[in-house]
Every structure is written in structure tokens, then in C-alpha cells.
PDB file with one MODEL, atoms N, CA, C and O in Angstrom:
MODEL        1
ATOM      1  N   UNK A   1      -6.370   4.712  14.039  1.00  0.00           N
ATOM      2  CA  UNK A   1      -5.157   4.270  13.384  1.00  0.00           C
ATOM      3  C   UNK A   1      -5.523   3.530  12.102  1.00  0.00           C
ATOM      4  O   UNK A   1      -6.218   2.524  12.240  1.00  0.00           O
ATOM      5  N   UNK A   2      -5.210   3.831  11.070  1.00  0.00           N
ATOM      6  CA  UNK A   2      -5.143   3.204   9.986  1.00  0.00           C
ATOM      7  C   UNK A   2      -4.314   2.005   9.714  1.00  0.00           C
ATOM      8  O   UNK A   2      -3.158   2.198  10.091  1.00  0.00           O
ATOM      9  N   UNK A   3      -4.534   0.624   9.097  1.00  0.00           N
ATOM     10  CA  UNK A   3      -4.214  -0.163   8.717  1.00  0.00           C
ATOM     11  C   UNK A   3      -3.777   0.012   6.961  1.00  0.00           C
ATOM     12  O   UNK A   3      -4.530   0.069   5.989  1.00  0.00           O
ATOM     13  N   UNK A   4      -2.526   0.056   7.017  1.00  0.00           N
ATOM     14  CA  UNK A   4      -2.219  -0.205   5.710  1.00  0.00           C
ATOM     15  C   UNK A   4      -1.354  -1.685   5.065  1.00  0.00           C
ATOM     16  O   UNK A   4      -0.374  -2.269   5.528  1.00  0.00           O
ATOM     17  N   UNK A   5      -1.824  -1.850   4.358  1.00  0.00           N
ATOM     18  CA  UNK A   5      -1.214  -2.980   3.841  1.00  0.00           C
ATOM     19  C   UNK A   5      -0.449  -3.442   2.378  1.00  0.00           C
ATOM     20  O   UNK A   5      -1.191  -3.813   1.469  1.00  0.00           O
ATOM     21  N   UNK A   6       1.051  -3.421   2.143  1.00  0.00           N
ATOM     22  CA  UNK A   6       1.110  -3.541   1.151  1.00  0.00           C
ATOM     23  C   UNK A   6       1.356  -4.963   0.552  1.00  0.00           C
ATOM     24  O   UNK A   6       1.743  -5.908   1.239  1.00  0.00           O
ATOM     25  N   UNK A   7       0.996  -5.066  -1.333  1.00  0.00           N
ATOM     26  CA  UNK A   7       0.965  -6.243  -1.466  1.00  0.00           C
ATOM     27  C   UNK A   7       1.455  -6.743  -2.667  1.00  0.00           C
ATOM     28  O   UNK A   7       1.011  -6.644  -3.811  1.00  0.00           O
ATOM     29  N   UNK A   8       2.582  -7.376  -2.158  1.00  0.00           N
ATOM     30  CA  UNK A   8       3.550  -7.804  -3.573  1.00  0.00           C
ATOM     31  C   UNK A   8       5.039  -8.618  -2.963  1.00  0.00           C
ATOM     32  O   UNK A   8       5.416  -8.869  -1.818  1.00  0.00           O
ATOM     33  N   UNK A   9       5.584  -8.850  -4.188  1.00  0.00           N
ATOM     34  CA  UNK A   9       6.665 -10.183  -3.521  1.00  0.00           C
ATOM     35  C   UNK A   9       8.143  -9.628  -2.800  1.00  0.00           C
ATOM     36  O   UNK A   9       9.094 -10.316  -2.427  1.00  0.00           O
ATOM     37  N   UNK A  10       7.970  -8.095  -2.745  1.00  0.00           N
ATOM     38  CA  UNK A  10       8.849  -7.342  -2.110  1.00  0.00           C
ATOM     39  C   UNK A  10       9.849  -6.960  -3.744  1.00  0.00           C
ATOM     40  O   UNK A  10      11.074  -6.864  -3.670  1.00  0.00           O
ATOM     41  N   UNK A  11       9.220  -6.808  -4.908  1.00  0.00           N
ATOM     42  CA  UNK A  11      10.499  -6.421  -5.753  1.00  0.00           C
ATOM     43  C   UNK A  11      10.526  -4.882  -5.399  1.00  0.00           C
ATOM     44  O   UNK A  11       9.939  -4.578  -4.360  1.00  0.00           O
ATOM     45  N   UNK A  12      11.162  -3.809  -6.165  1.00  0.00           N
ATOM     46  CA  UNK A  12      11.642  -2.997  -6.155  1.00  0.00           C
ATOM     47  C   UNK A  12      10.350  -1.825  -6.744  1.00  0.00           C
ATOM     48  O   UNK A  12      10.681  -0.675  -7.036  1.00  0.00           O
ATOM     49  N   UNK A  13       8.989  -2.260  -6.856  1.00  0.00           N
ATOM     50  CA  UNK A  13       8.009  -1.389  -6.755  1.00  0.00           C
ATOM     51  C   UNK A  13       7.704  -1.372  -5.890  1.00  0.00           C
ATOM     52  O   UNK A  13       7.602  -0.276  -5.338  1.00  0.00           O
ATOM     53  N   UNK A  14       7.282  -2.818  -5.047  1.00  0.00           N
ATOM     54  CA  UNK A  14       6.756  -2.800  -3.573  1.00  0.00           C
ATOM     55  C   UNK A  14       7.676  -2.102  -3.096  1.00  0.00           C
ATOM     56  O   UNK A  14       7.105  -1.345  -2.310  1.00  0.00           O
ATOM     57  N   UNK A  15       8.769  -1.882  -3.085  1.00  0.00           N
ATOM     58  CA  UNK A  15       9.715  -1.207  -1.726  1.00  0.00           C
ATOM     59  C   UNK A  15       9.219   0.281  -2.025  1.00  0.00           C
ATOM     60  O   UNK A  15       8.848   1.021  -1.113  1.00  0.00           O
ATOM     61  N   UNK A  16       9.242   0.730  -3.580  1.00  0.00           N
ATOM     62  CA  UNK A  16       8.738   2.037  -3.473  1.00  0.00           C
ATOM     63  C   UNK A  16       7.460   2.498  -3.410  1.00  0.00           C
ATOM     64  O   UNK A  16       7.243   3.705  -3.313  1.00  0.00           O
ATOM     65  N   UNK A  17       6.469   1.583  -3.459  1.00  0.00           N
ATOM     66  CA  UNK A  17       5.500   1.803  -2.928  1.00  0.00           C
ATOM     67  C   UNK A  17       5.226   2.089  -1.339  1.00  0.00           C
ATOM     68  O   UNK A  17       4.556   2.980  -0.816  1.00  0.00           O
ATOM     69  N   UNK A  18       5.927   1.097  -0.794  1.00  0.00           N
ATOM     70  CA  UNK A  18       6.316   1.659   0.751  1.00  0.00           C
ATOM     71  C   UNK A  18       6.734   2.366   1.311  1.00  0.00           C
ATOM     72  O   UNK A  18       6.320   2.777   2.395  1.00  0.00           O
ATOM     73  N   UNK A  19       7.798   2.753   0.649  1.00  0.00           N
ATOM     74  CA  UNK A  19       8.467   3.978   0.752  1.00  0.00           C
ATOM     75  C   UNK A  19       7.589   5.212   0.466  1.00  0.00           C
ATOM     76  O   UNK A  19       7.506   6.146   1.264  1.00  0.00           O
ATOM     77  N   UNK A  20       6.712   5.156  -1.119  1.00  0.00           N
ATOM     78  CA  UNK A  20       5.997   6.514  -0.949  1.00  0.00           C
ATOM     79  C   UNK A  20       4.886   6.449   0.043  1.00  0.00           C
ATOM     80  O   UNK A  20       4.642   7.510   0.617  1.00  0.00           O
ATOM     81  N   UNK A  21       4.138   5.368   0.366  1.00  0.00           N
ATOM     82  CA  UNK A  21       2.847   5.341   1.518  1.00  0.00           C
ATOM     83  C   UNK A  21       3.039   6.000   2.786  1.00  0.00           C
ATOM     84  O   UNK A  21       2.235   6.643   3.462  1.00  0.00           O
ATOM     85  N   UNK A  22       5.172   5.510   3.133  1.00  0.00           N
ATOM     86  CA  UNK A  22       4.868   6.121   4.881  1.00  0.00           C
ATOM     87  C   UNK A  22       5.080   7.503   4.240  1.00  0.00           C
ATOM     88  O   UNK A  22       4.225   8.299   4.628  1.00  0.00           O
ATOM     89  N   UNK A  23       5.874   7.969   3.462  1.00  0.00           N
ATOM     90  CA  UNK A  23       5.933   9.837   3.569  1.00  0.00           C
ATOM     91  C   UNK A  23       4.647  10.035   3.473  1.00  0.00           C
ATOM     92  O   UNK A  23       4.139  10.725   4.357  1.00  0.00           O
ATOM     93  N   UNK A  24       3.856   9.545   2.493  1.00  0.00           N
ATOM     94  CA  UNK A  24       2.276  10.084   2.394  1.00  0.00           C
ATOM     95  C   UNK A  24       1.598  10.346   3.849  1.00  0.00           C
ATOM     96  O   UNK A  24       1.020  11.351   4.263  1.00  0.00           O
ATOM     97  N   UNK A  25       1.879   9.031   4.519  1.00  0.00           N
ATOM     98  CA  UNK A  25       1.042   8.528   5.662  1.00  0.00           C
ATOM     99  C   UNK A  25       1.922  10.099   7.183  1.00  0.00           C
ATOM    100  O   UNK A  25       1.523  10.818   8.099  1.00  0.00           O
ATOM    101  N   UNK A  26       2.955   9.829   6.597  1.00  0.00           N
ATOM    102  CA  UNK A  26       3.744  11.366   8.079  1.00  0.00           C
ATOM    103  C   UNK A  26       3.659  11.989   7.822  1.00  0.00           C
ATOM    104  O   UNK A  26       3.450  12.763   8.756  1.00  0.00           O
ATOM    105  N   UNK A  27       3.647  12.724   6.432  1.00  0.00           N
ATOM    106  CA  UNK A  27       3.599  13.769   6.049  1.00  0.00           C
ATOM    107  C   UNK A  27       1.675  14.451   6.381  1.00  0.00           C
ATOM    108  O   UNK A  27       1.583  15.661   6.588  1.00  0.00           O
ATOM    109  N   UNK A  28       0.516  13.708   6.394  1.00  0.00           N
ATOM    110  CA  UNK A  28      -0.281  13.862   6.781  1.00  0.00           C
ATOM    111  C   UNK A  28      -0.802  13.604   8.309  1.00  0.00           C
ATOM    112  O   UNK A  28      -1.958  13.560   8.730  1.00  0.00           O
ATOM    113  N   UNK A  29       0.661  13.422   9.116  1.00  0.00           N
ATOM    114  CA  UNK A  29       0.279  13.037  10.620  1.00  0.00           C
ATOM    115  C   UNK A  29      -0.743  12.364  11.207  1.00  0.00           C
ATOM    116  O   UNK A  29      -1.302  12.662  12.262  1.00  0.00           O
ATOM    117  N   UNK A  30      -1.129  10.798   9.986  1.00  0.00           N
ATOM    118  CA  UNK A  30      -1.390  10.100  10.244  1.00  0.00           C
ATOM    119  C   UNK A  30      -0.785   8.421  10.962  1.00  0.00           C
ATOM    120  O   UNK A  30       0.075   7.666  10.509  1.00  0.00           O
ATOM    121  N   UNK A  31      -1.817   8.262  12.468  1.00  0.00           N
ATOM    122  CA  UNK A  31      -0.944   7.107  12.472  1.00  0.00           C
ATOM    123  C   UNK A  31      -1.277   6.297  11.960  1.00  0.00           C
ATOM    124  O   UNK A  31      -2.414   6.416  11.505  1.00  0.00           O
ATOM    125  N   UNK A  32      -0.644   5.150  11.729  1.00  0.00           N
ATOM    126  CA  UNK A  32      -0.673   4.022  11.062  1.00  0.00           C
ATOM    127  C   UNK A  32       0.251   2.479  11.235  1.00  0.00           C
ATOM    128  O   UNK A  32       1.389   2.201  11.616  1.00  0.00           O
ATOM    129  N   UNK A  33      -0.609   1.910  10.868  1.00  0.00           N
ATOM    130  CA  UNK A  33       0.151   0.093  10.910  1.00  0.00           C
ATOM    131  C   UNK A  33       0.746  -0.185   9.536  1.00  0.00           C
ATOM    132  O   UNK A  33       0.014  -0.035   8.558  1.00  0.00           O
ATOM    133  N   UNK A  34       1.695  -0.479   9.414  1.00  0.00           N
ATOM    134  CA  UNK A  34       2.240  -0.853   7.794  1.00  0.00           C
ATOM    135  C   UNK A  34       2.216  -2.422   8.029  1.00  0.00           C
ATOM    136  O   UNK A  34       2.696  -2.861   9.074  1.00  0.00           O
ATOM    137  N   UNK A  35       1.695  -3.241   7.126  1.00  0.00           N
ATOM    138  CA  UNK A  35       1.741  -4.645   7.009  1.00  0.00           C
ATOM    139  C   UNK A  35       2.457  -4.730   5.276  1.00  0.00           C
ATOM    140  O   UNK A  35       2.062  -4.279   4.200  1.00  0.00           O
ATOM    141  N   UNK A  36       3.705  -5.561   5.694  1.00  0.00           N
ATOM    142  CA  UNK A  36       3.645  -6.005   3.725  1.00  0.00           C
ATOM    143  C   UNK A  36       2.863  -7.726   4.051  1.00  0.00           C
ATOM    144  O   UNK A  36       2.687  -8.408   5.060  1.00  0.00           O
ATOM    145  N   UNK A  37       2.576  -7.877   2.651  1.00  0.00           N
ATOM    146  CA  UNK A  37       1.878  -9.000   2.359  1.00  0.00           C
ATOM    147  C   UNK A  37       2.482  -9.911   1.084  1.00  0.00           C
ATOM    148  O   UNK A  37       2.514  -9.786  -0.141  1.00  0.00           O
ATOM    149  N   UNK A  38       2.826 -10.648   1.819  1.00  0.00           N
ATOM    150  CA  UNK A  38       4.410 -11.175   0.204  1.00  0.00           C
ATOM    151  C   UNK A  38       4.026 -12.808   0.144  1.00  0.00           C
ATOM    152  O   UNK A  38       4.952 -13.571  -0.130  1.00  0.00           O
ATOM    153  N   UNK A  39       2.416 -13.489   0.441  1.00  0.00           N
ATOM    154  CA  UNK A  39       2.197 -14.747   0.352  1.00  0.00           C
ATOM    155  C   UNK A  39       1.218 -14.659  -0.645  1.00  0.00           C
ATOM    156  O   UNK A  39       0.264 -13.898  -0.484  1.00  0.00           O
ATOM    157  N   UNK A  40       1.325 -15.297  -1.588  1.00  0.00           N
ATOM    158  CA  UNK A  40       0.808 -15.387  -3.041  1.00  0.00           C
ATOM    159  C   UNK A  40      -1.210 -15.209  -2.727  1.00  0.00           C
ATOM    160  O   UNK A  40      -2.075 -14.413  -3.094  1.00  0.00           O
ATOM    161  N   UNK A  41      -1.176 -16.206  -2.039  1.00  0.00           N
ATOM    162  CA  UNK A  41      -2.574 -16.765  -1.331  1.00  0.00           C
ATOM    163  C   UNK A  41      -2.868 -15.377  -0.497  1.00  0.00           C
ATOM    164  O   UNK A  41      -4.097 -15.316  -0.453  1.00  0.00           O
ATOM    165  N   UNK A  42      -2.540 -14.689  -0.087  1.00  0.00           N
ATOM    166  CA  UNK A  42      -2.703 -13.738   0.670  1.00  0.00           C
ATOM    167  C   UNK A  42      -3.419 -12.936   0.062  1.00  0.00           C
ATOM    168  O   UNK A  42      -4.547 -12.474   0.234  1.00  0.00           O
ATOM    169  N   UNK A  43      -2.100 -12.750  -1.164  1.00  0.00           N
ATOM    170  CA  UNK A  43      -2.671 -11.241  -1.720  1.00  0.00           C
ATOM    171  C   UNK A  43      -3.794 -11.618  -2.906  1.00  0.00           C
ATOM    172  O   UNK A  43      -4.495 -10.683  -3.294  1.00  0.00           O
ATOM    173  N   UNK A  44      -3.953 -12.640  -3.365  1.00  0.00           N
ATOM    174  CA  UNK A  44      -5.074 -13.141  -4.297  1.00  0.00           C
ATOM    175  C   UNK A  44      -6.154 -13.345  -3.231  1.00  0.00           C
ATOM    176  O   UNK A  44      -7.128 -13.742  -3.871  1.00  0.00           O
ATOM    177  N   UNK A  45      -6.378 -13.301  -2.357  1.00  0.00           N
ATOM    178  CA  UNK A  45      -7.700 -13.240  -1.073  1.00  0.00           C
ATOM    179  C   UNK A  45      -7.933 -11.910  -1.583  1.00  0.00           C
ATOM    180  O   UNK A  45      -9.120 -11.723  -1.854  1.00  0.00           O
ATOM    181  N   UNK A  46      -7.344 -11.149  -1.749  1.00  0.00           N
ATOM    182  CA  UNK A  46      -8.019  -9.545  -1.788  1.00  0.00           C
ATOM    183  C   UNK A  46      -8.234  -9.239  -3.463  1.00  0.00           C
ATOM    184  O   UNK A  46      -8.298  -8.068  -3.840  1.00  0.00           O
ATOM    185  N   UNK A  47      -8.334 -10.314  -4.394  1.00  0.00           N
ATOM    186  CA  UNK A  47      -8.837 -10.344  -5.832  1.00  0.00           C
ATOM    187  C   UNK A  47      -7.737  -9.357  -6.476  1.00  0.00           C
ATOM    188  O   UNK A  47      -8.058  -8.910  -7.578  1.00  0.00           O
ATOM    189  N   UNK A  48      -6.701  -9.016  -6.050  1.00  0.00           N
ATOM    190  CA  UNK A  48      -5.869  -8.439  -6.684  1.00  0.00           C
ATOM    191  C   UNK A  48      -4.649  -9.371  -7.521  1.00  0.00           C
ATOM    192  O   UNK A  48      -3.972 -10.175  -6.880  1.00  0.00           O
ATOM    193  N   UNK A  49      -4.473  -9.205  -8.812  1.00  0.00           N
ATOM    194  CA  UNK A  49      -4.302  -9.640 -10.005  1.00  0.00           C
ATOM    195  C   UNK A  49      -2.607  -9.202  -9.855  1.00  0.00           C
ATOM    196  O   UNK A  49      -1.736 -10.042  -9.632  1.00  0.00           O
ATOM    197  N   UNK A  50      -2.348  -7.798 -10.016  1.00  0.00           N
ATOM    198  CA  UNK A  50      -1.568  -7.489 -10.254  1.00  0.00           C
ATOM    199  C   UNK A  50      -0.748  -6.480  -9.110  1.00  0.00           C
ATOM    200  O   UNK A  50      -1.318  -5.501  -8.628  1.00  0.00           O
ATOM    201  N   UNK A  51       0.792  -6.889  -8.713  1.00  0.00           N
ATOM    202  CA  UNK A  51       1.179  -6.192  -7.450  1.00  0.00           C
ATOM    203  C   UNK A  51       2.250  -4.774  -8.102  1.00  0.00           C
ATOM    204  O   UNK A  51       2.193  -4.557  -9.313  1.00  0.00           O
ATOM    205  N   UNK A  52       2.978  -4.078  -7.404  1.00  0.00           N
ATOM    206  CA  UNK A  52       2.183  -3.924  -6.059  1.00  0.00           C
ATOM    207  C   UNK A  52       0.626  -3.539  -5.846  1.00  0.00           C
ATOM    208  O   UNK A  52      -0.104  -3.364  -6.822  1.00  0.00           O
ATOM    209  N   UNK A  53       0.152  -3.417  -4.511  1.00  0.00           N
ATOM    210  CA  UNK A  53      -1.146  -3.255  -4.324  1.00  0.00           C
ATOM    211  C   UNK A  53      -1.142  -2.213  -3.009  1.00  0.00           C
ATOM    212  O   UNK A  53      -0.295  -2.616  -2.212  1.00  0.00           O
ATOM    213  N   UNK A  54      -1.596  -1.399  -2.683  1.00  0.00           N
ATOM    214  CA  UNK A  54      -2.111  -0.926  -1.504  1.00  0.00           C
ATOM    215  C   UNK A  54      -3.398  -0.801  -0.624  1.00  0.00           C
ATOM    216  O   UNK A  54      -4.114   0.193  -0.744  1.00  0.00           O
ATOM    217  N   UNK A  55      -3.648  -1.625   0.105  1.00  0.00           N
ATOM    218  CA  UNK A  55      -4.817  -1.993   0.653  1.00  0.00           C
ATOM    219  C   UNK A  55      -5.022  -0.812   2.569  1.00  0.00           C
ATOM    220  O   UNK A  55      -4.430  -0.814   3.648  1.00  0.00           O
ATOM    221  N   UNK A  56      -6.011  -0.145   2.051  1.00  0.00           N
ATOM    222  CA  UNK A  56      -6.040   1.023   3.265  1.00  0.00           C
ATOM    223  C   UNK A  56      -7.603   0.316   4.409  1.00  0.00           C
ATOM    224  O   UNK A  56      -8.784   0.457   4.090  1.00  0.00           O
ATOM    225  N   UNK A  57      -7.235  -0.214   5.361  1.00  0.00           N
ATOM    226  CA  UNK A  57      -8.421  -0.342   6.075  1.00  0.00           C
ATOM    227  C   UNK A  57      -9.102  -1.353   5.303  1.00  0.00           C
ATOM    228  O   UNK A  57     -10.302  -1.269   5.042  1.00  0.00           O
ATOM    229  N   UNK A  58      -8.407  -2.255   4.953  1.00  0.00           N
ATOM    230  CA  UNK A  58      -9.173  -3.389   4.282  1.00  0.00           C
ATOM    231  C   UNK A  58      -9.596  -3.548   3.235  1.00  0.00           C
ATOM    232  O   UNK A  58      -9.868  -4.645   2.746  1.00  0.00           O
ATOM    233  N   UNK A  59      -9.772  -2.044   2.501  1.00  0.00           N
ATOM    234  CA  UNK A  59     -10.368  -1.650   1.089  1.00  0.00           C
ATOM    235  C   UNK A  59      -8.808  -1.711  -0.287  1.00  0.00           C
ATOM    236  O   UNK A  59      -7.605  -1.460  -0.206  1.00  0.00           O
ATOM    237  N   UNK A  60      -9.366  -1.995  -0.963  1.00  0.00           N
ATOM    238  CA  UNK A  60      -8.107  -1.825  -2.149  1.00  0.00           C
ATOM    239  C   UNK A  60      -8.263  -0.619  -2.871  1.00  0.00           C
ATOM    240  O   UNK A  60      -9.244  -0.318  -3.552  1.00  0.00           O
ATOM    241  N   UNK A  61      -7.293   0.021  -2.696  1.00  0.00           N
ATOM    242  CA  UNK A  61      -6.569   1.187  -2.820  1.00  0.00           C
ATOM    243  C   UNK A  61      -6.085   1.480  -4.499  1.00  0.00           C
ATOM    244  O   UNK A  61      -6.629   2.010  -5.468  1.00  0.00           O
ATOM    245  N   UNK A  62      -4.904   0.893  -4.268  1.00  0.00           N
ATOM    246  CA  UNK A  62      -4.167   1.078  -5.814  1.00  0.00           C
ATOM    247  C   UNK A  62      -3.640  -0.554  -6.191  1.00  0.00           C
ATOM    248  O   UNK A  62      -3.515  -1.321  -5.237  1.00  0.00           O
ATOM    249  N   UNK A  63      -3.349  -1.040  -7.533  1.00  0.00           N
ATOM    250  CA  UNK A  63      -3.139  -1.985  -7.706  1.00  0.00           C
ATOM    251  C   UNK A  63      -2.148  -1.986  -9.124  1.00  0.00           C
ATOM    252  O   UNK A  63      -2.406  -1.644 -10.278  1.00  0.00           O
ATOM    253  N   UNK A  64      -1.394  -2.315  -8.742  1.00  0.00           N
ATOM    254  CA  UNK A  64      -0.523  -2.767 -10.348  1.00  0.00           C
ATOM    255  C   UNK A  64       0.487  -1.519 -10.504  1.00  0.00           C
ATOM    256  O   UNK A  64       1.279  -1.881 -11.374  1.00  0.00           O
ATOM    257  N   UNK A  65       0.793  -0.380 -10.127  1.00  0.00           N
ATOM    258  CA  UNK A  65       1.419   1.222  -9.804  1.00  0.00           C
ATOM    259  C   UNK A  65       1.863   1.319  -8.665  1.00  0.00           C
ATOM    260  O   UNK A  65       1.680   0.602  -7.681  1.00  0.00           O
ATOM    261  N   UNK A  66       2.865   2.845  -8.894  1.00  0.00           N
ATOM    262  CA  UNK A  66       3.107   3.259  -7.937  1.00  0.00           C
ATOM    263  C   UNK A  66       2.984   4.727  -8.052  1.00  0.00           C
ATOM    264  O   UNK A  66       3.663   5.489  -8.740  1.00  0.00           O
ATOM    265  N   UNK A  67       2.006   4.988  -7.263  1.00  0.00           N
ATOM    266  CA  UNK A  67       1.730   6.251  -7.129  1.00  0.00           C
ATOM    267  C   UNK A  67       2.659   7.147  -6.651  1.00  0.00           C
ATOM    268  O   UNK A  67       3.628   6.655  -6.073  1.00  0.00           O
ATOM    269  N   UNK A  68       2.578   8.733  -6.786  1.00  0.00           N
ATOM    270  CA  UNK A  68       3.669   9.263  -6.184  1.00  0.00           C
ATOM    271  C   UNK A  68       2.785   9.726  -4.772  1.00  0.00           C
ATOM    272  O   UNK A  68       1.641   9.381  -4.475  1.00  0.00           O
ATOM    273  N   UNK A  69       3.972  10.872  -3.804  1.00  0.00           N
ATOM    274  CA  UNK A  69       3.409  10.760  -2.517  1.00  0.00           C
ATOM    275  C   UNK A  69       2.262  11.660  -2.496  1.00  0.00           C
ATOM    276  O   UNK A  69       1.480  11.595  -1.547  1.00  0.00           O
ATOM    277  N   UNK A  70       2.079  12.497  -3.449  1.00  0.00           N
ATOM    278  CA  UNK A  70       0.893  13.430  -3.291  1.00  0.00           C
ATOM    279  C   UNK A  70       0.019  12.442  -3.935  1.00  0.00           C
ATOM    280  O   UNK A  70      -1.103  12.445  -3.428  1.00  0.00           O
ATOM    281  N   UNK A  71       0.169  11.604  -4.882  1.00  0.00           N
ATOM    282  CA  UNK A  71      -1.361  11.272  -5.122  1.00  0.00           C
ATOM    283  C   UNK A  71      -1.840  10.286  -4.065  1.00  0.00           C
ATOM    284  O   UNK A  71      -3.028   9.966  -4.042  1.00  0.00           O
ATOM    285  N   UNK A  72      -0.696   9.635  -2.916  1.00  0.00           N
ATOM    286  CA  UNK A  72      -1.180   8.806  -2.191  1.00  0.00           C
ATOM    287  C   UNK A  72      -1.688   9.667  -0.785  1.00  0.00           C
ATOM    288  O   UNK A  72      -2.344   8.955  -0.025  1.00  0.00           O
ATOM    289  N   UNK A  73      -1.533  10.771  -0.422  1.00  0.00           N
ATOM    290  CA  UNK A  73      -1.784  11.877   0.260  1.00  0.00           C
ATOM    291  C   UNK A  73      -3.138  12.112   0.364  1.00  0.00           C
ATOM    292  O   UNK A  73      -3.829  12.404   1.340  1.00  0.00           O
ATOM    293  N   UNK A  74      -3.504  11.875  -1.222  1.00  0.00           N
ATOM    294  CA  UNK A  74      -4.722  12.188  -1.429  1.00  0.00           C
ATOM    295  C   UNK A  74      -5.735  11.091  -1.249  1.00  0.00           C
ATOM    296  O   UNK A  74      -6.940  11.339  -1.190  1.00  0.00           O
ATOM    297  N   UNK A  75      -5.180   9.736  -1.153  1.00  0.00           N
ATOM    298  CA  UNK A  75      -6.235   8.727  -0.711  1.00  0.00           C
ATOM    299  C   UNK A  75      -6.302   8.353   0.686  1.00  0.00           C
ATOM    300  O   UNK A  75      -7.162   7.939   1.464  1.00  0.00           O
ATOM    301  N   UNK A  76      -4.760   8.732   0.722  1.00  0.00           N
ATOM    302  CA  UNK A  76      -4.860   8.465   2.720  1.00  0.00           C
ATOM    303  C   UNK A  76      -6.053   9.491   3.553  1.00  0.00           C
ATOM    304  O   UNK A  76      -6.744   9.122   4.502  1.00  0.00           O
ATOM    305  N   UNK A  77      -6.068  10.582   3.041  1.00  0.00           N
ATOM    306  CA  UNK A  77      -6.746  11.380   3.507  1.00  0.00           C
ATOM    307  C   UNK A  77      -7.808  11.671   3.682  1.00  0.00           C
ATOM    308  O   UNK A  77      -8.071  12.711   4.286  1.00  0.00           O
TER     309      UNK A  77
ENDMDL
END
């Protein structure tokens, strides 16, 4: 099971960032944990500057964008 984590103050990228991660994440019939991460201190622990962020398995993913669902398809995978 994959751990995903997203990371930002919940504006209206984070939501679509979430939004494109789970189609990415079902559409590849992967399971997965969705965590958002919306505590300032949180998401600066993972040296990320700029949100949203997508953090896969602990690793940082994408940062500052929002990818669409195929290009996130392609990192889930």
C-alpha cells in the first residue's frame, strides 16, 4: 500500500491536486493511504518551500504544481 501525502493549506490547488492523485492512484489499481498535511511545521519538515506538494512513500514527488492525472500515473507507477 502506498502512502501518499498531500501538502498545502487546503487552497484550491491542494484540492486539485487531490483530486488528480486519487484518479491517478484508481485508475492504476493502486491501493493507497491519502494523508493531507495542512500544518506549516509539517510540511517545512519535508524541505518543501512551495505547496501544493505530493509526497509518495515518504519521498517528494512534485512541489509547487499540479500535475495532470497522466503525468501523476506516471510517478505513481
Amino acid at each position: 500500500m502506498k502512502k501518499l501525502q498531500i501538502l498545502g493549506p487546503g487552497c484550491s490547488k491542494c484540492r486539485q491536486l487531490t483530486l488528480h492523485t486519487e484518479k491517478a492512484a484508481q485508475s492504476l489499481g493502486i491501493e493507497y493511504e491519502l494523508e493531507k498535511v495542512t500544518e506549516i511545521d509539517q510540511i517545512m519538515s519535508y524541505g518543501v518551500m512551495m505547496t501544493p506538494a505530493l509526497i509518495v512513500d515518504g519521498a517528494v514527488k512534485v512541489v509547487g504544481k499540479v500535475p495532470s492525472v497522466e503525468q501523476l500515473k506516471a510517478i505513481l507507477a
